[in-house]
TIKOL-700153 format. One record per residue (C-alpha): residue number from 1; residue in three letters; x, y, z. Coordinates in steps of 0.05 Angstrom, whole numbers, plus 5000, padded with zeros to 4 digits. Example, Ala and Ser with C-alpha at 12.3 -4.5 7.8 and 13.67 -1.06 7.14 Angstrom:
2
R  pos  code    c1    c2    c3
R    1   ala  5246  4910  5156
R    2   ser  5273  4979  5143
This chain:
589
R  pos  code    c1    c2    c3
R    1   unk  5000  5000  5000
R    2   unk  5028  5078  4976
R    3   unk  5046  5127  5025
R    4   unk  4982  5163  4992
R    5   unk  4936  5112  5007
R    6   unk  4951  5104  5077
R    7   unk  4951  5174  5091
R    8   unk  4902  5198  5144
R    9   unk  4843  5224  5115
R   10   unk  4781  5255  5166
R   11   unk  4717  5269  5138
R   12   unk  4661  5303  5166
R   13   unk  4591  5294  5174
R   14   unk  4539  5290  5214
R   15   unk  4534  5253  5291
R   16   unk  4479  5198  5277
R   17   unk  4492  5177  5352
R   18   unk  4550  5198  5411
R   19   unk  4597  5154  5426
R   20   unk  4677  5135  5395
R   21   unk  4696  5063  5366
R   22   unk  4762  5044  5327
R   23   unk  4767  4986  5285
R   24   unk  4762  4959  5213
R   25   unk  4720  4980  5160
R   26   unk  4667  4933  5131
R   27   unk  4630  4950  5067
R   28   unk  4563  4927  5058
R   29   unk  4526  4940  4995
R   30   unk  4463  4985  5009
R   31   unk  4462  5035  4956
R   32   unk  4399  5012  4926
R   33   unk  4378  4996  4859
R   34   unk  4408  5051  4807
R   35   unk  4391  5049  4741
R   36   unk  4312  5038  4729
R   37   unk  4294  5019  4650
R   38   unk  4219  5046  4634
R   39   unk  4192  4998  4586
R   40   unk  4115  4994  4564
R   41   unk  4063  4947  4588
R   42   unk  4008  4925  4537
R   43   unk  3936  4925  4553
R   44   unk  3926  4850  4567
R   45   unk  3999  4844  4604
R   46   unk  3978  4903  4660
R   47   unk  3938  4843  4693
R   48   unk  4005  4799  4697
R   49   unk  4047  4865  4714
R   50   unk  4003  4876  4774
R   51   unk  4004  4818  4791
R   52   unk  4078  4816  4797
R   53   unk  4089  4893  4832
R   54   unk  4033  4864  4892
R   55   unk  4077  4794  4889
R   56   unk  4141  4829  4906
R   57   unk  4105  4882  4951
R   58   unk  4083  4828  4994
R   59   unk  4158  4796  4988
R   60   unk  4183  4859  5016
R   61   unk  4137  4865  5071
R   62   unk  4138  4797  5093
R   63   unk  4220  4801  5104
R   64   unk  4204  4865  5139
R   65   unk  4160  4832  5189
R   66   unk  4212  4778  5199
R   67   unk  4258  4826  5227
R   68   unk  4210  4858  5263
R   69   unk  4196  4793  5296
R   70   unk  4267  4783  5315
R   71   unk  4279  4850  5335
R   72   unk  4222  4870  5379
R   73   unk  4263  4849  5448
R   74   unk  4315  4897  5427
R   75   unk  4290  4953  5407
R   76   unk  4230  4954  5453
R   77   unk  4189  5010  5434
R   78   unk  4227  5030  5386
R   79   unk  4201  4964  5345
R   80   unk  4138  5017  5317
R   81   unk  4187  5054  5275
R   82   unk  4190  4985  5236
R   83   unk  4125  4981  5240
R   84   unk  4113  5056  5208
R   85   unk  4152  5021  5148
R   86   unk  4110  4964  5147
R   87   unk  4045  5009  5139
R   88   unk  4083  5052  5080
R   89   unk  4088  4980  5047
R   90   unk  4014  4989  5031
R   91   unk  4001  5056  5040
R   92   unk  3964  5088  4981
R   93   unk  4009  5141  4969
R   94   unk  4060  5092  4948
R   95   unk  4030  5024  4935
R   96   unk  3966  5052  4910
R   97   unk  3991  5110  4869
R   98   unk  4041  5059  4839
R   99   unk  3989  5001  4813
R  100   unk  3946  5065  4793
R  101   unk  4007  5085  4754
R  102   unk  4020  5017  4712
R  103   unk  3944  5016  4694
R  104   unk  3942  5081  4668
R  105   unk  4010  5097  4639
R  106   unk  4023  5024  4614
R  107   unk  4092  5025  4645
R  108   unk  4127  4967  4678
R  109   unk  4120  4953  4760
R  110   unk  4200  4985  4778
R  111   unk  4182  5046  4735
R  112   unk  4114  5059  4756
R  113   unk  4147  5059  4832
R  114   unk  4203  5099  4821
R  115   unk  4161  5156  4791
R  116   unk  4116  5154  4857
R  117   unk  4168  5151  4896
R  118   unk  4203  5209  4869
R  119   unk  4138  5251  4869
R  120   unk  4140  5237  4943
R  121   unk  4209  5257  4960
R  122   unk  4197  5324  4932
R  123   unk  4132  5336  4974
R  124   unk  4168  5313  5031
R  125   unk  4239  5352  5016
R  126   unk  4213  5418  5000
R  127   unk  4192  5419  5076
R  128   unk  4241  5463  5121
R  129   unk  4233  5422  5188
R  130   unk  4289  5373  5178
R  131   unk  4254  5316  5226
R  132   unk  4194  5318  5176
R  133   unk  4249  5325  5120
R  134   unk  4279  5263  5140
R  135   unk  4220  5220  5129
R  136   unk  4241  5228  5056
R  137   unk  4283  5170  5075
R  138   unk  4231  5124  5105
R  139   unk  4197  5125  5039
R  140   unk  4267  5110  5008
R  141   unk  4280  5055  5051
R  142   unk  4208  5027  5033
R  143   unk  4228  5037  4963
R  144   unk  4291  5000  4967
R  145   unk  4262  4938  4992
R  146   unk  4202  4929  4941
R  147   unk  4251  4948  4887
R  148   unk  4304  4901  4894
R  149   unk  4243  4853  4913
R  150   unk  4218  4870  4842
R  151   unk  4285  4859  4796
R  152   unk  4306  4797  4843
R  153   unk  4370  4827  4887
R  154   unk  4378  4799  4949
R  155   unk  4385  4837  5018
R  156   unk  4456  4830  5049
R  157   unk  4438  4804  5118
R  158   unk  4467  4843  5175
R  159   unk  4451  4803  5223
R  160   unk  4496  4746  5194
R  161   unk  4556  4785  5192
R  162   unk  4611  4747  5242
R  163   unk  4668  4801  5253
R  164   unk  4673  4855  5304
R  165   unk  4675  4908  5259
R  166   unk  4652  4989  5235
R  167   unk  4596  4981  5183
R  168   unk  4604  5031  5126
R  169   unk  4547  5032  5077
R  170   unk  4516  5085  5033
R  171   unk  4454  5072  5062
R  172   unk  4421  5035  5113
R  173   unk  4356  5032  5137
R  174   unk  4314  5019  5205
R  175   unk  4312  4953  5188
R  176   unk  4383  4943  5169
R  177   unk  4409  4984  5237
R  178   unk  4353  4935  5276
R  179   unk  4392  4876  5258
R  180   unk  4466  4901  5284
R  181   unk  4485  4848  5336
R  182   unk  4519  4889  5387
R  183   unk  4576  4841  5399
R  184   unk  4592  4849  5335
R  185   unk  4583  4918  5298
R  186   unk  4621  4976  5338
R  187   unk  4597  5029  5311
R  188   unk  4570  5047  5230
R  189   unk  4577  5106  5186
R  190   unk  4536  5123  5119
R  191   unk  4542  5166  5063
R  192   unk  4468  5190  5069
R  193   unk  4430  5199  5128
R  194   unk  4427  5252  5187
R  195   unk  4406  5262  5258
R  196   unk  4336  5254  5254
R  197   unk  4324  5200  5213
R  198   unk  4293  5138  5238
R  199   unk  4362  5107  5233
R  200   unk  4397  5153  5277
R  201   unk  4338  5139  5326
R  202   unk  4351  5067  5325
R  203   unk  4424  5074  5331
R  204   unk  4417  5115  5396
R  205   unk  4367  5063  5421
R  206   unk  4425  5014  5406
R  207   unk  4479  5055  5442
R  208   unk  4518  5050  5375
R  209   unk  4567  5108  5354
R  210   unk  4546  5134  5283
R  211   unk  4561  5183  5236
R  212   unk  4519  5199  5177
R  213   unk  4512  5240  5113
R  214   unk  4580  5227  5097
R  215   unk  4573  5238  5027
R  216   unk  4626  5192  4997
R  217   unk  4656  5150  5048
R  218   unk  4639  5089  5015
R  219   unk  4688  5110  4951
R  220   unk  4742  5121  4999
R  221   unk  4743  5059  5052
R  222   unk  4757  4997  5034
R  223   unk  4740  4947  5081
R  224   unk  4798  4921  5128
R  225   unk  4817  4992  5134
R  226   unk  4826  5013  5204
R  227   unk  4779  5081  5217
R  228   unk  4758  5116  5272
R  229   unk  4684  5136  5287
R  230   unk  4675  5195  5323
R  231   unk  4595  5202  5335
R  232   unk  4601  5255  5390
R  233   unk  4636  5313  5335
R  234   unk  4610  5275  5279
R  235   unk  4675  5264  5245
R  236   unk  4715  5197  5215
R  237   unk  4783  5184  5215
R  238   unk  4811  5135  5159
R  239   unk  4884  5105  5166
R  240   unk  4897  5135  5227
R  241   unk  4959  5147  5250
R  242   unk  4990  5112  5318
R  243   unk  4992  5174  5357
R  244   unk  4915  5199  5335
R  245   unk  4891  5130  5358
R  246   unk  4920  5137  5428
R  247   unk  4889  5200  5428
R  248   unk  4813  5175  5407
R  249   unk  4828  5112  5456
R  250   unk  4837  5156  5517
R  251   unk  4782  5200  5496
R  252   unk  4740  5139  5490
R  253   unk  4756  5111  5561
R  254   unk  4736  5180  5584
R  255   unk  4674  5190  5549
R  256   unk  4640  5115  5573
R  257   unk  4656  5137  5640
R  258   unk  4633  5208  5644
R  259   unk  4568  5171  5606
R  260   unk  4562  5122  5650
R  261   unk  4567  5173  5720
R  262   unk  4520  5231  5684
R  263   unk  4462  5184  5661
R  264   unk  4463  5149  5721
R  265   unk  4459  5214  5761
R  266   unk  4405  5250  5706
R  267   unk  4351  5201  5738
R  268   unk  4360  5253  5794
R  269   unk  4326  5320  5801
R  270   unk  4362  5368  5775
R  271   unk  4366  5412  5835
R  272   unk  4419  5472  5825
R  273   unk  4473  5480  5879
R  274   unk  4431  5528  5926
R  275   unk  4366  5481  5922
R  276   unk  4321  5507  5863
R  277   unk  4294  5448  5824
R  278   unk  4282  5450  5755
R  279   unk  4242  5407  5714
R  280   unk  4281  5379  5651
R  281   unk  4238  5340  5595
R  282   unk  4247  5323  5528
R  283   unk  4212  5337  5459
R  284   unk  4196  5274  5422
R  285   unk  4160  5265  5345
R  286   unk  4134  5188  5355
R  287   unk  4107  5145  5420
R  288   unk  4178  5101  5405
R  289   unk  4217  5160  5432
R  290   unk  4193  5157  5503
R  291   unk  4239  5103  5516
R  292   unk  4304  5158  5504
R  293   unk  4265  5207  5557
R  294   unk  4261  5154  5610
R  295   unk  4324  5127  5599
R  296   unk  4361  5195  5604
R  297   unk  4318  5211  5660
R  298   unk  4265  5257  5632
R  299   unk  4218  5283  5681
R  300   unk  4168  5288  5625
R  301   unk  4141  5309  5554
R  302   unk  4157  5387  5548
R  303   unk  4138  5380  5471
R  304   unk  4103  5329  5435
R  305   unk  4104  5346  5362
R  306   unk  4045  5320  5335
R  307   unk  4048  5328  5264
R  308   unk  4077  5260  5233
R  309   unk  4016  5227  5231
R  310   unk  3993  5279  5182
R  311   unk  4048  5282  5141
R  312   unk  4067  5209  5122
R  313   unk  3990  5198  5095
R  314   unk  3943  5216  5042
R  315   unk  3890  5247  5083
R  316   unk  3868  5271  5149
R  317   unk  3877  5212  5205
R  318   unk  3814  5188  5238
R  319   unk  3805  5207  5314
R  320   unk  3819  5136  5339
R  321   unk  3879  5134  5300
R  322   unk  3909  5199  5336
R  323   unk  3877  5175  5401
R  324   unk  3909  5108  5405
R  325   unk  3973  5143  5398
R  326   unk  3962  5200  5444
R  327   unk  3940  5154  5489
R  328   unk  4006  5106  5482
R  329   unk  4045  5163  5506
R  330   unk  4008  5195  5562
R  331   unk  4004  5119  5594
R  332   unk  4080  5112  5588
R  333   unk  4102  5167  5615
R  334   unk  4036  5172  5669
R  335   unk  4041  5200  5729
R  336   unk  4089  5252  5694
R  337   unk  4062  5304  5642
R  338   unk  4057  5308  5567
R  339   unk  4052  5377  5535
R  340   unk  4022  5355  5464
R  341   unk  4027  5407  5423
R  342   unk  3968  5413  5368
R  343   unk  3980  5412  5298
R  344   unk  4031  5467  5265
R  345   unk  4021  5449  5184
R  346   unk  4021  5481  5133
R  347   unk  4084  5536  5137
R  348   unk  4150  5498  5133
R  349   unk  4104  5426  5141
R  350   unk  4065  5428  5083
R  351   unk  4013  5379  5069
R  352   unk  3997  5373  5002
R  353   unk  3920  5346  5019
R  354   unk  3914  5397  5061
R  355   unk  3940  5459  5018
R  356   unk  3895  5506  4983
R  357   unk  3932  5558  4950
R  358   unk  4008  5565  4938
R  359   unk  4033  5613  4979
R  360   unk  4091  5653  4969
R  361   unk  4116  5654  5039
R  362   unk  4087  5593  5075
R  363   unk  4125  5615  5145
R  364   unk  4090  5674  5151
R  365   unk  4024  5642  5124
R  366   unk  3969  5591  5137
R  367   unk  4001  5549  5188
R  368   unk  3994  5518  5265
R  369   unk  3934  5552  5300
R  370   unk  3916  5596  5235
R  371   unk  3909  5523  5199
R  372   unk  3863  5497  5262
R  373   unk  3819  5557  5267
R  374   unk  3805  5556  5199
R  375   unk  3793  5477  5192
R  376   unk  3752  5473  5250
R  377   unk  3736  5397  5230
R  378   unk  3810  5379  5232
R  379   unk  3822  5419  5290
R  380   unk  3760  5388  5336
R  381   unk  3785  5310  5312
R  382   unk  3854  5319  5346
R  383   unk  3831  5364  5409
R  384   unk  3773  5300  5423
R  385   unk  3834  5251  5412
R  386   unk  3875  5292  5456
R  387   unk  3816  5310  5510
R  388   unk  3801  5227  5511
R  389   unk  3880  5202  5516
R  390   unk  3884  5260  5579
R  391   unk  3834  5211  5621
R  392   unk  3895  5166  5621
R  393   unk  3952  5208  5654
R  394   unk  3975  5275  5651
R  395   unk  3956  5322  5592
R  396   unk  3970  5390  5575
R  397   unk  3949  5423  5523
R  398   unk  3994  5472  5470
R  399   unk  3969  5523  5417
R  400   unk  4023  5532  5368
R  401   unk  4046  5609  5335
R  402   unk  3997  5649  5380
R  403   unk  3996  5729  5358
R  404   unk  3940  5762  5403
R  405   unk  3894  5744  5452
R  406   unk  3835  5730  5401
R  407   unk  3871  5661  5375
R  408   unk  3882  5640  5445
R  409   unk  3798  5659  5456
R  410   unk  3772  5621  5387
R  411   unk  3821  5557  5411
R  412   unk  3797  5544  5476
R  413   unk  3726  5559  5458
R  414   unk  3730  5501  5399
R  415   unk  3758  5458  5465
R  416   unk  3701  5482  5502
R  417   unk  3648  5444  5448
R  418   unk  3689  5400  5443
R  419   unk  3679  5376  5519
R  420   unk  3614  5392  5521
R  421   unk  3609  5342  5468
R  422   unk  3650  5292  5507
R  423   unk  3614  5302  5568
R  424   unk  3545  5293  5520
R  425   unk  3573  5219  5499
R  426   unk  3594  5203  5568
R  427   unk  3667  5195  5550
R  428   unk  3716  5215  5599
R  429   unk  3769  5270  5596
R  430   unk  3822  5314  5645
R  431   unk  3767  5364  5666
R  432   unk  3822  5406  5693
R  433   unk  3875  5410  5639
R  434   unk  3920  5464  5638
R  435   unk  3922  5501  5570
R  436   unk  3982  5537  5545
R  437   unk  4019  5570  5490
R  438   unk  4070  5570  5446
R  439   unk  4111  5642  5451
R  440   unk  4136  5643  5376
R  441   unk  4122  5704  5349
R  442   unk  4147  5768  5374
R  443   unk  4083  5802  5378
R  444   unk  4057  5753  5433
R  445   unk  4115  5776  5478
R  446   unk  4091  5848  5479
R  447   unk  4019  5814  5486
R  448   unk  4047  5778  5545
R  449   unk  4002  5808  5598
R  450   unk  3936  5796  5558
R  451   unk  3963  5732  5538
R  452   unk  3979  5709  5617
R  453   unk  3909  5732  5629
R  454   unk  3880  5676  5588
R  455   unk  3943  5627  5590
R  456   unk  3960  5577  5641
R  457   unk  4026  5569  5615
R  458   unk  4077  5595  5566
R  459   unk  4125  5557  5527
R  460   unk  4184  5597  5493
R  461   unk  4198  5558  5417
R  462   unk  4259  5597  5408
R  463   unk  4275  5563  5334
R  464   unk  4224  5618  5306
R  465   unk  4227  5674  5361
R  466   unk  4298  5683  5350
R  467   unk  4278  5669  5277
R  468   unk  4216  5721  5268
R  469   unk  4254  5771  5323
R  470   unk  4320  5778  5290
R  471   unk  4283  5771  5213
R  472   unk  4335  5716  5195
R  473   unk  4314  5651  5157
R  474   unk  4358  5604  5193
R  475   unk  4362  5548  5128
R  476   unk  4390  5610  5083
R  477   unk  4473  5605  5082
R  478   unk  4479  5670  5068
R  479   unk  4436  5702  5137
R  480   unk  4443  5631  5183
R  481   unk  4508  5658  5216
R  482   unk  4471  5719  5253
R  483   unk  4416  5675  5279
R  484   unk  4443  5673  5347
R  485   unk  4399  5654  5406
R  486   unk  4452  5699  5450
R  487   unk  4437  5762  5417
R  488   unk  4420  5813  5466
R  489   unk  4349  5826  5436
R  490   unk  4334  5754  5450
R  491   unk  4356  5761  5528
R  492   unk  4319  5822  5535
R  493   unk  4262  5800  5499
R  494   unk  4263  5730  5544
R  495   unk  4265  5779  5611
R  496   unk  4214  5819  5590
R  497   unk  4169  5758  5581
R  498   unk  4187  5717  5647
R  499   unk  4175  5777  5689
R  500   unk  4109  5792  5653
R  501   unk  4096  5714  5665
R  502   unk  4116  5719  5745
R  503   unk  4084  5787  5761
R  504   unk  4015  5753  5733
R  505   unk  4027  5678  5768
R  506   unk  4032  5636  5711
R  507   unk  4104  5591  5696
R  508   unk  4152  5595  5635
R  509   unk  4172  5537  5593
R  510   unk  4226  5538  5537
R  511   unk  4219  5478  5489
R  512   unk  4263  5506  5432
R  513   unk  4342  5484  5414
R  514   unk  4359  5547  5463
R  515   unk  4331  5496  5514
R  516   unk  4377  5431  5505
R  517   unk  4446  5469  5500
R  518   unk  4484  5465  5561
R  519   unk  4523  5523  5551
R  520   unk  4455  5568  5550
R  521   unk  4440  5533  5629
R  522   unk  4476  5595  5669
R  523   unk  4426  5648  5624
R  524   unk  4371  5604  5621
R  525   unk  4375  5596  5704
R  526   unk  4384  5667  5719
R  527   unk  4329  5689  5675
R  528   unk  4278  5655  5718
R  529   unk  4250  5590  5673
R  530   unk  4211  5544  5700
R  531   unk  4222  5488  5655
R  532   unk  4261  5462  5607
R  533   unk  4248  5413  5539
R  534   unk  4296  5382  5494
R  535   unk  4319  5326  5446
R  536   unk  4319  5265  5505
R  537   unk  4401  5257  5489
R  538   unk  4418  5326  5515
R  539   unk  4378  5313  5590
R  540   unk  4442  5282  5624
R  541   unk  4493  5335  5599
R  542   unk  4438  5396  5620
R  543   unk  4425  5365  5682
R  544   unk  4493  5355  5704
R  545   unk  4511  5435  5694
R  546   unk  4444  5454  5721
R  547   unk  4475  5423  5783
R  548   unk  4538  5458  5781
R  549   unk  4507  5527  5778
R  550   unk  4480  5574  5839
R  551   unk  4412  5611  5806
R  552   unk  4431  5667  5856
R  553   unk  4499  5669  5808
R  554   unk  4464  5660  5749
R  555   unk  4418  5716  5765
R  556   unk  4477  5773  5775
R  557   unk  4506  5752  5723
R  558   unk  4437  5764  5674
R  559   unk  4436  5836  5706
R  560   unk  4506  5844  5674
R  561   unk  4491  5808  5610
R  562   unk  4427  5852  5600
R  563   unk  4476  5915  5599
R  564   unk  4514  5889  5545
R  565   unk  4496  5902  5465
R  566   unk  4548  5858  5434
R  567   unk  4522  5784  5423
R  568   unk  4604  5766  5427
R  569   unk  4621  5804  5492
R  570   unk  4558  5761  5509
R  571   unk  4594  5703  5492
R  572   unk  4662  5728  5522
R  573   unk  4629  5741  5595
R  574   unk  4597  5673  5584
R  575   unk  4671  5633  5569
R  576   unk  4703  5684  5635
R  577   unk  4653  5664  5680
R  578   unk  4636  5593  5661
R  579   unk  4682  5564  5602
R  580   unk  4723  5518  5664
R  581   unk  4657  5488  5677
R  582   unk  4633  5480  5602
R  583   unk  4699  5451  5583
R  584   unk  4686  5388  5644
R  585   unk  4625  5376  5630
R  586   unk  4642  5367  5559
R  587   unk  4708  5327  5566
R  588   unk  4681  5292  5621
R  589   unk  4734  5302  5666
């Protein structure tokens, strides 16, 4: 082997899940099925064509429930996102829209597939939100499997595989990370891929280190080459040399260990060092997710995203559907509460069913609560799911992108006929649910003593605050460096609203990425919030600094930070008052 080919390369991508692993490469072939020939189908072969897409449909979804069935003991709850796949097997979007395809365009079965497929990425990839984004790649996955079902490819079986090695593929799916045998596969890296896919979920359930969205590692590793997997900066090392491997060993010895003392502590209160408690809970998309709140010792849902089950459909979901998985999640995680959030589409979520005129700026459009008031019909199916799943725990209730007082009035009067209709049927419901809102748009802040007035809670989303306050699209390159939750508009404008919130009784929430950043704790303490919610992963690392920190501290130091204008003297009081404690809890030292 050259000097060039041994050289160590590091490539970057994203951290699918924390955690470091060295060993050797091993290539499996997931890329999926390339090249797609469109050929035409005469009138008395579409019967036999059919015949054969439904034949390797069922092919497909018959090996899917095999590994489901072997899987289910390790991946616990997390078993439904296999399941999800299994109901996009014959889901009419996809296996409909495809038959419907070869009857009336007299194509073949693979071609007919691909172009509904395709048509379904786009709908699902022109959405902002890059958790709804990613379900692009559930549909791909779903894809893959009836495809190579179709032209007669067989599936490279994981499970099988006999070495201890780092699995480097271009793809893999749910399924494919479900079958990893932990003895086995360290850790896996992909050239697609990216934090909130389904796969990263599963590899976090799996306490695997991944990195993903690698773009090309599979052109550059060979397997038997020796790389390093770095999931916590999301980076890879290839051919490493002797002294960067002593390096990644000792910072793997640390990092188990610091994991091992801070999860075990985060089942603890997080109680700061002069005995304020604080209430740390996680945001989740799907019931599966609960288990990654327990585990890292949520004390509850702070936001429960409800919008999947609209999105990866054709049309509105029933009640029952939405109440058996309300309920799923309010039973888990009963006695402790579960802020569901009710539906934000259209905006950045768009669903095409649901859409009635393009619109030209969709964020600033008919979205969240603007969507619900104006489809009462949709709006009154998911509060009576809701209202009927809060009889089994604890519920509270979230309007999403509130802008006056007369949203927050039409909402809970729909609720209001809503249990009145309830009540009518005899079905029972949380008579005393607390209703809240989301604080997302800067005119609610100013509202804020109105608002309180007919509010039992607020919850700060600070992805659009800081968004709509500082008028910066954060997905544009060319404006995302000066979205900066630090900036001193965004203190002040958090201040103003938690001491509007205390001087009229009612507690402050933050459920946005502001939330699950550790180095945000000695602000976020010392500007009075009540509560914290964010992705389940970051609870340990927030909880151990929340325990480090005096709030009588935290709240001099927000009387200095409020006198400042620069968002980097911010930072610079912030790394002189704090950056010895940051860099431990990090290092895990």
């Amino acid at each position: 082997m050259s000097d060039i080919e041994t050289k160590e390369i590091k490539l970057t991508g994203v951290s699918g899940s924390p955690g470091i692993c060295i060993g050797k490469a091993y290539l499996v072939d997931k890329e999926g099925v390339k090249v797609i020939e469109k050929y035409f189908i005469s009138k008395k072969e579409l019967s036999s064509e059919i015949k054969r897409f439904k034949s390797a449909a069922k092919k497909a979804k018959d090996e899917l429930r095999k590994i489901i069935e072997d899987s289910s003991d390790k991946l616990g709850d997390h078993i439904n996102i296999l399941k999800t796949h299994l109901v996009l097997h014959e889901d009419k979007m996809l296996y409909g829209k495809a038959i419907d395809t070869i009857k009336k365009d007299h194509v073949n079965a693979e071609w007919a597939l691909k172009k509904v497929v395709s048509e379904a990425k786009v709908m699902f990839q022109s959405i902002s939100d890059p958790y709804i984004k990613g379900r692009a790649t559930d549909i791909e996955h779903v894809y893959d499997r009836i495809m190579k079902s179709l032209i007669g490819r067989k599936e490279e079986d994981i499970g099988n595989i006999d070495k201890r090695v780092i699995l480097v593929a271009h793809n893999l799916s749910p399924a494919d990370t479900s079958q990893i045998q932990l003895e086995r596969i360290m850790g896996f890296v992909t050239d697609r891929g990216g934090k909130t896919s389904h796969t990263a979920i599963i590899a976090r359930t799996l306490d695997i280190p991944s990195v993903l969205g690698l773009d090309n590692a599979t052109g550059i590793i060979k397997t038997d080459d020796i790389i390093i997997v770095d999931g916590i900066e999301g980076v890879i090392i290839i051919h490493p040399e002797d002294e960067t491997i002593l390096h990644y060993e000792d910072l793997k010895a640390r990092y188990e260990e610091h994991q091992a003392v801070i999860t075990r502590e985060s089942h603890a209160p997080a109680e700061t060092k002069d005995g304020i408690r604080l209430n740390i809970m996680g945001n989740i998309e799907l019931p599966e997710e609960i288990v990654s709140v327990r585990d890292y010792g949520g004390d509850g849902i702070g936001l429960y995203r409800t919008e999947f089950l609209y999105l990866s459909r054709s049309n509105f979901p029933r009640e029952d559907e939405l109440f058996e998985q309300y309920k799923e999640v309010v039973e888990l995680m009963s006695p402790s509460p579960v802020t569901i959030r009710t539906l934000d589409i259209n905006g950045d979520k768009e669903v095409a069913y649901a859409s009635e005129n393009d619109e030209a700026n969709p964020a600033l459009g008919l979205r969240a609560i603007r969507f619900c008031l104006k489809r009462q019909e949709v709006f009154k199916t998911q509060l009576r799911a809701i209202l009927r799943a809060s009889a089994f725990g604890n519920v509270r209730i979230m309007f999403p992108m509130i802008s006056g007082v007369e949203e927050v009035l039409e909402a809970k009067k729909i609720l209001s006929d809503v249990s009145q209709a309830l009540d009518k049927e005899g079905i029972l419901y949380k008579k005393d649910i607390e209703i809240g809102i989301m604080i997302e748009v800067p005119s609610a802040v100013v509202m804020a003593d109105a608002l309180a007035d007919v509010s039992d809670f607020f919850s700060i989303g600070t992805n659009d605050l800081v968004q709509y306050l500082l008028a910066i699209d954060r997905g544009n390159k060319q404006v995302a460096y000066l979205y900066h939750p630090l900036h001193p508009a965004v203190i002040r404008m958090i201040k103003f609203l938690v001491d509007v919130a205390k001087s009229k009784g009612i507690k402050v929430f933050m459920c946005g990425e502001m939330a699950g950043d550790p180095y945000n704790m000695p602000l976020l303490l010392g500007l009075g919030l009540d509560e914290l919610s964010m992705n389940p992963q970051s609870i340990p690392a927030v909880k151990k600094i929340v325990k480090s920190i005096k709030v009588k501290e935290s709240i001099k130091f927000v009387d200095e930070v409020i006198a400042e204008s620069s968002t980097t003297k911010i930072h610079e009081m912030m790394q002189n008052k704090y950056g010895e404690l940051f860099s431990k809890i990090k290092s895990g030292i």
